[in-house]
C-alpha angles and dihedrals in degrees: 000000000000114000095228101145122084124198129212131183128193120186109209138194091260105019150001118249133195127197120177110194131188115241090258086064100252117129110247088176153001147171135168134193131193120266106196121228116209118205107198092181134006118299089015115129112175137150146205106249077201091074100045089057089053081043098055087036080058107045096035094071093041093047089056093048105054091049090054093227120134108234090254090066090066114098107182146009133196138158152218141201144167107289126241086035106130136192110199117202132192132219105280090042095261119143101242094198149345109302113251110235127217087249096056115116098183080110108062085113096058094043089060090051094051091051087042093060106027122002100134095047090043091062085047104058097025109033094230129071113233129269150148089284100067133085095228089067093037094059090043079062094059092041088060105027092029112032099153089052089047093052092048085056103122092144138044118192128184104215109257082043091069097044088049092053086063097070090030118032087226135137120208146101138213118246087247091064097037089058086049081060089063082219089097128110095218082192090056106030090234145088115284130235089207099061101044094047093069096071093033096250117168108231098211084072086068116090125234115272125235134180112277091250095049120134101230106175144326131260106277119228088246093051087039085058088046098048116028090233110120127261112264095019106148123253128206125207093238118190149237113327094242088050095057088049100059092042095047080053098064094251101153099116120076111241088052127098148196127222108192105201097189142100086335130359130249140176122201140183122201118233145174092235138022114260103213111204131136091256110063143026128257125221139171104228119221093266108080119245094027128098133201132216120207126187105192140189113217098230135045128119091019087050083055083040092052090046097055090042091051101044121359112042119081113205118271089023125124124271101218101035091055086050082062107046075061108051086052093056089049089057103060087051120096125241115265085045082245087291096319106148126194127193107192100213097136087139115026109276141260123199122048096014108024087205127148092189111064120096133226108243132176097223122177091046116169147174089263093051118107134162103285072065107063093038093056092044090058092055091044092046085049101050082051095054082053089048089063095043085055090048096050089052085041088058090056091055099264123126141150138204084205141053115193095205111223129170128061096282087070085070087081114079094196079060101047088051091050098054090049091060088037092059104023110231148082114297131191141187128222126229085247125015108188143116095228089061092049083051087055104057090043087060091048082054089050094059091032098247077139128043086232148318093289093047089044085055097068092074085068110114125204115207105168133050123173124169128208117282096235086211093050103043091049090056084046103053076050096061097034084068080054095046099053094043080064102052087044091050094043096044099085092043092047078060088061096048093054093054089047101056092042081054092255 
């Protein structure tokens, strides 16, 4: 039987997806299933790995199924995950605590310390500055507020790595993930000593790093028992979540670029080297020899998540067609939201800010205000919060004509739309915008379905193409100027807060 199907999983913050795709790009299958985040104090965001591996057992049959394809026509299979998400292991395999997730805050101390000591020399070595969201600070955490935790570590895993190693036994990451770490040398391709030595990180607890289309393992007998997939089937490293997006989206031109509207939102610019700076974050892309920069904002689907949860849903309804009951009040209201303005700082923010501390608000609330209003303030907050991510790129010399859209939030046309006048310029929509699809053909490039990952990029179909409404740009770029007057005047009172709710 031809092996004519690839299979790509993506963990992400709030659920494991499967998408199984036929060689000519097209999705045969899919399923997802919920992975729960616990939040023990305030800003902590961990998860059970337990729970990812009976999510990907789940997904991995139905998948197949609904393809129709039986498990030996699958190729290949690779992965993807957020990235500074660890799994730390002890001698004997055991999980020796919950894994700390990007969105987590709890180290906004040690950040500080590590700026304190060595900034300068931490954007130098690792292309990124340090902050909450890196694993480097994170495990300094551990070292300070966890010690006996930090001594069992045999063992670091980057998130899709220990997924993978379910199906493999095998123990490795891509360079993508080892610069999320903040531990990685981007001048030797390797960990640094350096770096890890600021924290006092053995290096031997680092796994060896591959290229991203490697072919790392086959499928075990065990894993094949647990999964339906068939045993031997090949199995590719894969990469970062936001790296298989804008991959999956076709960005492998520079002057394109990719606006993640998921979890969190990104917006990202391909490039033939890093640009280190303090305000945004440095990747290297799939294709080899080519970078990519990302400015994010720390909500966004979960922010449109937390307000239907909040307000909107009713128990026992049901999720998505609340989502759009939604979407249709918020189109019949006019740009602007009649002055209703939305931060989306649920979480602390990232670009431009880099911030855990500031707070999301509705500011601007009246007596004609209903809910259409506050939905479409939150997308509107949101595509401003992505306006400043794409200035700040702007200011290091990075720009774009055209946005390809990715993540579940560009299921929403009104979005899209919106997006398009925030930022002023074209934007389109793949066929499919997920991270699991860009994992796929990853894996198709492993096994050398494709030439490479340039050649594998031409089955990418775009099904959707909006331009930027002149009138309502202009009324935006109005009320961006708005938008940003309130998050300077609320900072410093966001900063009380904090110290409020700790007692202080």
């Amino acid at each position: 039987m031809t092996a004519d199907l690839l299979v790509g999983i993506d963990l992400g913050a709030g659920a494991l997806k499967t998408s199984v795709i036929r060689v000519d790009g097209t999705l045969a299958g899919e399923a997802s299933a919920a992975v729960g985040t616990s939040s023990p104090h305030p800003g902590w965001s961990e998860q059970d790995p337990a729970q990812w591996w009976r999510a990907m057992c789940e997904t991995l049959p139905r998948a197949l199924a609904a393809a129709g394809g039986e498990p030996t026509r699958v190729a290949a299979i690779s992965f993807s995950a957020g990235a500074h998400t660890q799994v730390l292991e002890d001698k004997d395999g055991n999980i020796i605590r919950p894994a700390i997730l990007w969105n987590d805050q709890r180290s906004g101390a040690e950040t500080r310390a590590l700026r304190e000591a060595a900034d300068a020399r931490i954007l130098e070595l690792g292309a990124n500055r340090a902050n909450p969201t890196w694993t480097l600070p994170q495990m300094l955490w551990l070292k300070r507020h966890e010690p006996e935790a930090f001594a069992r570590v045999k063992r670091l895993y980057v998130a899709k790595d220990w997924l993978r190693s379910r199906l493999t036994g095998t123990w490795e990451t891509d360079f993508i993930d080892a610069v999320g770490t903040l531990m990685a040398d981007i001048a030797t391709g390797g960990w640094s000593r350096e770096l890890c030595d600021m924290i006092g990180w053995p290096l031997e607890t680092l796994p060896p790093i591959v290229p991203t289309t490697c072919v790392v393992g086959r499928v075990t007998a065990e894993a094949a028992r647990a999964t339906g997939l068939a045993e031997g089937t090949p199995v590719v490293c894969g990469t970062s979540d936001t790296a298989a997006e804008t991959y999956g989206a076709g960005m492998v031109a520079e002057g394109l670029g990719v606006v993640k509207l998921a979890t969190a939102a990104t917006v990202s610019v391909l490039t033939r080297a890093p640009r280190p700076d303090f305000t945004v974050i440095n990747y290297p892309h799939v294709m080899p020899g080519h970078w990519y920069v990302i400015a994010a904002t720390n909500s966004c689907a979960s922010a449109h998540k937390w307000l239907r949860d909040t307000f909107f849903r009713r128990e026992g309804e049901d999720g998505s067609a609340v989502f759009s009951e939604m979407d249709r009040r918020a189109a019949a209201v006019a740009p602007g939201a009649e002055g209703l303005f939305f931060h989306p700082y649920l979480n602390g923010e990232r670009s431009p800010h880099w911030d855990p501390l500031l707070r999301a608000d509705y500011v601007g609330m009246g007596f004609n205000h209903g809910p259409g209003h506050f939905v479409r303030a939150l997308y509107e907050g949101i595509a401003y919060s992505l306006r400043d991510c794409m200035l700040a790129l702007n200011g290091k010399g990075l720009s774009f004509s055209t946005a390809r859209l990715t993540g579940g939030g560009a299921k929403s046309a009104l979005w899209r739309q919106i997006v398009a006048d925030v930022l002023n310029v074209e934007v389109e929509l793949p066929a499919v915008a997920e991270a699991s699809f860009g994992a796929a053909l990853i894996a198709g490039v492993g096994v050398g379905i494709y030439a490479d990952a340039r050649d594998a990029a031409r089955v990418i179909d775009i099904v959707w193409r909006a331009a930027p409404d002149p009138e309502r740009a202009a009324r935006y770029a109005q009320g961006h100027r708005i938008y940003c007057d309130i998050q300077a005047a609320l900072a410093p009172i966001n900063h009380r807060i904090h110290d409020f709710v700790r007692g202080g």
